[in-house]
PATOR-19623 format. One record per residue (C-alpha): residue in one letter; y, x, z. Coordinates in steps of 0.2 Angstrom, whole numbers, plus 2048, in hexadecimal, padded with zeros to 3 digits. Example, Ala and Ser with C-alpha at 12.3 -4.5 7.8 and 13.67 -1.06 7.14 Angstrom:
PATOR-19623
A7EA83E827S7FB844824
end
This chain:
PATOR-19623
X6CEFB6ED8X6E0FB6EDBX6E0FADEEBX6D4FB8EF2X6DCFC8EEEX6ECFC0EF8X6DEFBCF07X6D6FCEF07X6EBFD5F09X6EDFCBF16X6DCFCEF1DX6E2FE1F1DX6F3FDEF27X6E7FD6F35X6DDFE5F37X6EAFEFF3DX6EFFE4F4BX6EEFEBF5BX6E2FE0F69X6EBFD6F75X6E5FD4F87X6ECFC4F8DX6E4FB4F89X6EDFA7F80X6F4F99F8BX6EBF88F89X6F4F7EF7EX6F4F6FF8AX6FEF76F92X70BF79F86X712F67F84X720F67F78X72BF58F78X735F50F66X743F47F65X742F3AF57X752F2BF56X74CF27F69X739F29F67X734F35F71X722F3EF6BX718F48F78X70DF55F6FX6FAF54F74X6FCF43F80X701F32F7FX70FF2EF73X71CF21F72X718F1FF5FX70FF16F51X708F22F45X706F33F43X714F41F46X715F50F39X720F5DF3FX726F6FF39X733F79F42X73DF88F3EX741F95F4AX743FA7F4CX730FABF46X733F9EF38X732FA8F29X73CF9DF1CX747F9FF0FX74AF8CF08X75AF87F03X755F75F01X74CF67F0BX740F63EFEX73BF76EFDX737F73F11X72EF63F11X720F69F04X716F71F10X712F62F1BX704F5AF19X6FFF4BF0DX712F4EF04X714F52EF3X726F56EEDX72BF56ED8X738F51ECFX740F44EC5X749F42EB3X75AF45EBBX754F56EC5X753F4DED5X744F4FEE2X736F43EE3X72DF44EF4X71DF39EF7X712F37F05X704F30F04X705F29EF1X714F1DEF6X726F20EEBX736F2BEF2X73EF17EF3X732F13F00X736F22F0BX746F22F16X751F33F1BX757F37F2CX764F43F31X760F44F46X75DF34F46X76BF2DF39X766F25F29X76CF2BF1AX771F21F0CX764F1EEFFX773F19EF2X770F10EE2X75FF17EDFX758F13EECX753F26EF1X75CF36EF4X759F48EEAX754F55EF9X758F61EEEX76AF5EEF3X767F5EF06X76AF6EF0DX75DF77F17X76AF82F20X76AF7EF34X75BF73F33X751F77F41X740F69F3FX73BF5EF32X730F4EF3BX728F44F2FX71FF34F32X712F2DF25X709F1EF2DX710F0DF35X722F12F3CX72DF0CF4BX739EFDF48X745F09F4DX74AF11F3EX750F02F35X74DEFDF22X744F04F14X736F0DF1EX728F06F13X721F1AF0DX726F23F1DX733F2CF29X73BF3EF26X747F41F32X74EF53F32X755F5BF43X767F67F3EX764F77F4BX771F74F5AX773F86F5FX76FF87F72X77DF95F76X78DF8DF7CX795F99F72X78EF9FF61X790FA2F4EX784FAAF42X783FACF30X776FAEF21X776FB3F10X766FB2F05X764FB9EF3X757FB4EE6X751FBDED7X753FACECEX768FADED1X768FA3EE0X772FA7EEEX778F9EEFDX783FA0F0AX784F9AF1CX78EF97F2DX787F90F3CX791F8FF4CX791F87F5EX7A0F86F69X79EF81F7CX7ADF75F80X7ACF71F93X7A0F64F94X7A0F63F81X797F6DF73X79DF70F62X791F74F54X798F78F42X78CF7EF32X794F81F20X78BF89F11X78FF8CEFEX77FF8EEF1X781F94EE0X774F90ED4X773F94EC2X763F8BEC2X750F93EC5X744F9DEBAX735F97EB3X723F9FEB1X722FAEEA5X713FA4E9DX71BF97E97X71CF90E85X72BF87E80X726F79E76X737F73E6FX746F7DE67X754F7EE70X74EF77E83X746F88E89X747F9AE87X739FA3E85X72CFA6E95X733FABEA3X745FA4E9FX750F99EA8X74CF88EAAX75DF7FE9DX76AF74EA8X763F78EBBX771F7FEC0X77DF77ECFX787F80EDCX78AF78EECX796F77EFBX791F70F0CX79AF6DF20X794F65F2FX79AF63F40X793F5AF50X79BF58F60X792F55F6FX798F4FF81X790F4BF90X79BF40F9EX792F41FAFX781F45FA9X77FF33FA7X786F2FF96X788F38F84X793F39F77X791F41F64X79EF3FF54X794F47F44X79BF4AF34X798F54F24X79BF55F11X793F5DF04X798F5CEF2X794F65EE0X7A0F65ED3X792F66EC6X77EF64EC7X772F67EB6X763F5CEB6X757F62EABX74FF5DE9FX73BF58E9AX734F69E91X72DF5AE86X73BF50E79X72EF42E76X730F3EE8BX742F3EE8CX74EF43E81X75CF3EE8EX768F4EE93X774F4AEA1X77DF51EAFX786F4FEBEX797F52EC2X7A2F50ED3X793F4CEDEX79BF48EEFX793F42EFEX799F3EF0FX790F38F1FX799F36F32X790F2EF40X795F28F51X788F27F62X788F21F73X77CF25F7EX77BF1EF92X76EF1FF9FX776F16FADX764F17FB5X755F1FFB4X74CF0FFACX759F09F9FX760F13F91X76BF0DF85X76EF15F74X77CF0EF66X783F17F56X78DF13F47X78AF1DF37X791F1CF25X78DF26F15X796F27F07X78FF30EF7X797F2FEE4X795F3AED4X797F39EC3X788F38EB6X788F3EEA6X77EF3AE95X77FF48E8AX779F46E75X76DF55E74X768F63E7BX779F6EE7AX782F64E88X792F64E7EX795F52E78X794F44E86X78DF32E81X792F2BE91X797F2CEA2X794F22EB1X7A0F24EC2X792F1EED2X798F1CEE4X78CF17EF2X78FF12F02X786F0DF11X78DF08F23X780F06F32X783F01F44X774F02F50X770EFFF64X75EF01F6BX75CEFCF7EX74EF05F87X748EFDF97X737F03FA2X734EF5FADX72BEFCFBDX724F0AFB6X716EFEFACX71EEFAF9AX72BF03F90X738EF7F88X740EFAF77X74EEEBF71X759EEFF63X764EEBF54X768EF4F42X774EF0F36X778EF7F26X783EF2F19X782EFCF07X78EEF9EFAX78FF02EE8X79DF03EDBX79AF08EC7X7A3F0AEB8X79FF11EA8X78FF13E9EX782F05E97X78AEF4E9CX796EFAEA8X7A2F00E99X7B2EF5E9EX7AFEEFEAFX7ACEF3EC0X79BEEEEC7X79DEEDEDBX78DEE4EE6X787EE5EFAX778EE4F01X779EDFF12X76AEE1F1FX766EE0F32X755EE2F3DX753EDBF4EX742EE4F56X739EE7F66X72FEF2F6BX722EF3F7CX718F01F81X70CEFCF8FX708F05F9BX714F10F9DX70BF1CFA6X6FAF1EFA2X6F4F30F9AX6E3F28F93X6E8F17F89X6F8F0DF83X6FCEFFF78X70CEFDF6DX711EEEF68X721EEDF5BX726EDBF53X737EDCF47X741ECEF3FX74AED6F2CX754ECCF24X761ED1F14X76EEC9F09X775ECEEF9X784ECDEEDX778EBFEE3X771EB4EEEX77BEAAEFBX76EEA9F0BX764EB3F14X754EB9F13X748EBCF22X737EC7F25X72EECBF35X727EDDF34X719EDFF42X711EEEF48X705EF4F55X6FDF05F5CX6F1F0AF68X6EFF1AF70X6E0F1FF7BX6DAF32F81X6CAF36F83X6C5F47F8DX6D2F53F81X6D2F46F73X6E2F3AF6FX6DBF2CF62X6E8F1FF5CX6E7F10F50X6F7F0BF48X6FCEFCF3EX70CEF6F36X713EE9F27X722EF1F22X72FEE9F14X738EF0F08X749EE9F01X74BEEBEEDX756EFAEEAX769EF6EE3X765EFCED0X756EF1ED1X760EE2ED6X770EE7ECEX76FEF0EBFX775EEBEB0X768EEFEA6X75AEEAEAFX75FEE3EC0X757ED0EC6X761EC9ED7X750EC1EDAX745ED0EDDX737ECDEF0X738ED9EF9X729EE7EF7X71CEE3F07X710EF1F0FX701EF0F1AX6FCF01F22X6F0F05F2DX6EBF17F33X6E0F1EF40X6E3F30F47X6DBF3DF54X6E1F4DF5BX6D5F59F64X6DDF6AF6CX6D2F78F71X6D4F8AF78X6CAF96F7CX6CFFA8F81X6D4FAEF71X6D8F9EF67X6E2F8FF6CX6E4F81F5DX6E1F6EF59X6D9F65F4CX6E1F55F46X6DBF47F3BX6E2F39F33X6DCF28F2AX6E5F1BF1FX6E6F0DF15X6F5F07F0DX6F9EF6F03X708EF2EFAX70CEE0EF2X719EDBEE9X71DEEBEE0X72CEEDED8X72AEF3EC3X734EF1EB5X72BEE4EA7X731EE9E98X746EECE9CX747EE0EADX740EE4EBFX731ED7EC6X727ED9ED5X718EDCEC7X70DEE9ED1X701EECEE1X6FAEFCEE8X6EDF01EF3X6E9F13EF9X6DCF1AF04X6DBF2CF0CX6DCF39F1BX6E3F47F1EX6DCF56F2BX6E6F63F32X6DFF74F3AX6EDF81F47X6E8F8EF50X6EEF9DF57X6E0FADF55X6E3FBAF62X6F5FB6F67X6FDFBCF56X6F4FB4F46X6F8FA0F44X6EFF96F37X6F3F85F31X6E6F7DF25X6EAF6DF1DX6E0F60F13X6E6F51F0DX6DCF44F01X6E1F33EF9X6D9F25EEEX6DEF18EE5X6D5F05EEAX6D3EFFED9X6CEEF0EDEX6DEEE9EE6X6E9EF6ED9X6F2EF2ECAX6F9F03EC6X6F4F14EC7X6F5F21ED4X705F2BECBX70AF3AECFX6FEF40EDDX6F1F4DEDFX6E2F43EE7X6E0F54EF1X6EBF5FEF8X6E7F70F02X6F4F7BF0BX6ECF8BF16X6FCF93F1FX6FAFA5F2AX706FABF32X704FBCF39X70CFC4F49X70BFD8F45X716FDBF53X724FD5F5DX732FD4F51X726FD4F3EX71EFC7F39X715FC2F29X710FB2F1EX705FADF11X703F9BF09X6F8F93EFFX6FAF83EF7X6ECF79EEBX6F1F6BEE3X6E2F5FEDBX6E6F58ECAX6F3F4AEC5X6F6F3BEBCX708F39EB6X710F2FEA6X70FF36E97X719F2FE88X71AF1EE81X712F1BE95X701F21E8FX6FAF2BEA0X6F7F3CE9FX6EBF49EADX6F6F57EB3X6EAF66EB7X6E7F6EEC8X6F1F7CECEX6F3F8AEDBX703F8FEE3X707F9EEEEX713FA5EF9X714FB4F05X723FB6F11X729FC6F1CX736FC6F2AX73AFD2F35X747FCFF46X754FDBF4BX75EFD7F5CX76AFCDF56X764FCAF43X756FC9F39X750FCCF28X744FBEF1CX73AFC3F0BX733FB7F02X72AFB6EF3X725FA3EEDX719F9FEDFX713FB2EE1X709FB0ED2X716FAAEC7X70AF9AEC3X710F90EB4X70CF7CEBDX716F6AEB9X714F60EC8X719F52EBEX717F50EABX726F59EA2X72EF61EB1X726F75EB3X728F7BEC6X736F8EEC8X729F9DEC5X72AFACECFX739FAEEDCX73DFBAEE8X749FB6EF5X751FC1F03X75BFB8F11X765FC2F1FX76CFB9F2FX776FC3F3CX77EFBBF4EX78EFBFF4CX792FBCF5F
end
């Protein structure tokens, strides 16, 4: 009954609209062009890819207020985002782990340090201007560690040689964030610069809930005990161009908290483990070359290296006052890579190239590491090809993608070697693009599951994934509506699955998923967008030895966003989320019920400013999207943003 109140509001904004008289332009003719680490996506034609591209964009008519990427990358589609024991993101597309899903920043890795994942939560959403996300078979491009999918985030480079702007968003929760993004033109160079400072004391949950245990919660509606972080951020890219024929980019940035809670299960008998993080740093600086001495050969090269470290601590009870333990972690990954593009005659598209990575760790303190210093590497490297044939054909193309992995490690003397095939074809019928992909992906064992103390076995396989997907898109336009529908198919295996037996990791487990996803845009009477999305997955029992955890079988999202006029726009989101199984405690299995979740956004642009309400979870829904682990209640959130020249 809720829900449909919120659609009859929104019902009565579109009737005051007044009628436009022009047609709105055929969206085949509107072809928008990605970059993604040298893949080049061509909306609604042929695409030098293998799988499926999900993007969302922010511009001027964005109406957002995140502060994080993790709060950006729930709405698109088949992704499920929760959290883990130590407050950190989970993000899962299509059933598979965080692990099993790599992070780009334009186009440079970011270091999935000792865990083998990395918290979104602490990845700024300030001067991100597009989130691509890829859940099918990927390019061999993008190195190691791909098994679950690609999300590469695009930072904003402003287009004004010279600009700076600024932002300040408030929330009723106590959030506040401040931002500067800037651009300097310098000659043939261009110099962006972005820094931001967050300040947390931690979110508010739903007024409806019960505290079950003494000393964990406040009552209803009270703040959520030991969320609190406060963060500082700086980027900076430089840009050059040397005779329109070669490129040149330095990127750097740190970002760094001198404390982060993590809180807590709202249940003591699944974890009675209180902790926090202190002096959490973490550094990335890339290098890239880019030369295009003819119009048929493009040669791309880059070095990278992230640096992360922080400070864990294992507190006795709930009051935070007397530490257990302390561990000190740093992380480290440095990366080289060169790709060679060659189109030979206008008939095939040529990609040869090399990765490297080497990541290293350093710990002291804690369980087993009391009185020494642990310090391990894990060296990789992956020589891939790609071919596109032909090159030049709008109705059919084939992609062909072979890799050679191979990976060493502190424990084991030689080299071990995998070949990663993959293959895509594209074909267009009438308005249609079809395309069947498939891919076998690796994944190397993170370093806490070869390394730790604890639980750590040198001679952990690599996990191995089969994935197959089919996909269509079929635009259409009419004089007062212009969309596309897109579906999706899959079917995903993974072997050799790592798990802990008892305290030691074994390849124990196998996995197999089945689903689709369909996705409905369009644009009513050139002001009102909709975007439906429907996602579904199943668990293959027959070729599964664990359960499905931590994932709604369906997922639906119905986005509007409404036009009123030239400079107010409105928004309304929906999400359902099906039931859930999650752990439950002594590892019994427990359903998690289904839930609603709503959100209504306002923004309204001035000349040179502009002005964003937003009120997430509108009904102040009490939902755990994982076992333990409530979701913020109510939060309204004003941002301003003004150009200051």
């Amino acid at each position: 009954m809720r829900t449909m109140i919120l659609y009859i509001i929104f019902i009565t904004l579109l009737s005051s609209l007044p009628k436009p008289y022009q047609a709105v332009e055929d969206s085949l003719n509107v072809r928008r062009v990605y970059e993604i680490e040298g893949v080049r996506v061509v909306g609604e034609s042929m695409a030098k890819k293998i799988g499926t591209v999900d993007i969302r964009t922010r511009d001027s008519e964005t109406i957002n207020t995140e502060i994080a990427i993790g709060s950006m990358i729930k709405e698109l589609p088949g992704v499920f985002l929760t959290e883990k024991g130590k407050g950190e993101s989970i993000v899962r597309f299509r059933g598979f782990q965080d692990r099993h899903i790599r992070v780009f920043i334009d186009g440079m890795p970011i270091s999935d340090g000792y865990f083998g994942n990395y918290d979104l939560h602490l990845l700024s959403a300030n001067n991100v201007s597009a989130i691509h996300l890829i859940k099918g078979p990927v390019s061999h491009q993008y190195g190691f560690n791909t098994l679950g999918g690609i999300l590469n985030i695009v930072t904003d480079n402003l287009q004004e040689e010279n600009r700076l702007q600024s932002q300040i968003q408030f929330s009723s929760h106590g959030n506040w964030q401040k931002s500067l993004n800037g651009s300097y033109g310098l000659g043939r160079s261009q110099l962006y610069l972005n820094a931001s400072y967050l300040h947390s004391p931690g979110f508010v949950l739903p007024e409806n809930l019960e505290p079950l245990s003494e000393g964990l919660l406040e009552e209803g509606g009270g703040r959520r005990i030991n969320s609190e972080r406060d963060q500082y951020t700086i980027n900076m890219r430089l840009i050059t161009d040397i005779a329109g024929m070669h490129t040149f980019s330095i990127t750097s940035g740190y970002s760094f908290m001198p404390h982060k809670g993590n809180p807590p299960s709202i249940y003591v008998d699944t974890d009675s483990f209180y902790s926090s993080l202190k002096n959490w740093g973490k550094l990335n600086a890339s290098i890239a070359a880019r030369s295009r001495p003819t119009d048929d050969l493009d040669v791309k090269s880059s070095v990278y290296y992230d640096r992360s470290e922080d400070v864990y601590i294992r507190y006795r009870d709930h009051t935070y006052e007397t530490a257990d333990w302390q561990s000190l972690i740093r992380t480290n990954t440095l990366g080289f890579q060169t790709n060679v593009n060659y189109i030979y005659k206008g008939i095939t598209d040529n990609d040869l190239g090399l990765r490297m990575e080497k990541k290293g760790y350093e710990r002291t303190g804690g369980p087993g590491y009391a009185d020494k210093w642990a310090d391990n590497h894990l060296s990789l490297a992956k020589f891939y090809n790609n071919l596109l044939f032909p090159k030049n054909n709008d109705q059919f193309s084939l992609i062909i993608g072979n890799a050679l992995s191979t990976y060493t490690h502190t424990k084991i003397e030689s080299y071990r070697w995998y070949w990663e095939p993959q293959a895509a074809i594209n074909y267009k019928a009438r308005r249609a693009n079809l395309s069947l992909a498939y891919g076998r992906s690796k994944q190397i064992p993170t370093m806490r599951q070869l390394f730790s103390s604890t639980s750590g076995n040198p001679g952990l396989k690599p996990e191995k994934a089969h994935k197959i997907e089919v996909s269509s898109s079929v635009p259409f336009s009419s004089e007062q509506v212009a969309g596309a529908i897109s579906t999706s198919l899959y079917y995903n295996s993974i072997a050799d699955l790592i798990s802990r037996d008892r305290f030691v990791y074994y390849n124990l487990e196998r996995l197999s998923t089945f689903g689709g996803e369909l996705n409905i845009d369009f644009s009513l009477l050139d002001r009102l967008n909709h975007s439906y999305e429907l996602s579904y997955i199943k668990l293959d029992k027959g070729n599964s030895s664990l359960a499905l955890m931590e994932y709604p079988e369906i997922m639906l999202r119905l986005h509007h966003q409404l036009r009123h006029h030239e400079n107010l726009f409105f928004s309304l989101t929906n999400n359902w989320y099906d039931e859930s199984l999650t752990y439950y405690s002594s590892a019994d299995y427990f359903n998690l019920p289904s839930y609603w979740t709503h959100d209504f956004g306002v923004k309204y642009l001035f000349n040179r400013s502009n002005i964003t309400l937003n009120i997430t979870n509108l009904l102040d829904t009490y939902h755990e999207p994982q076992y333990g682990y409530p979701a913020p209640g109510r939060d309204i959130i004003l941002a301003f943003e003004v150009q200051l020249f």
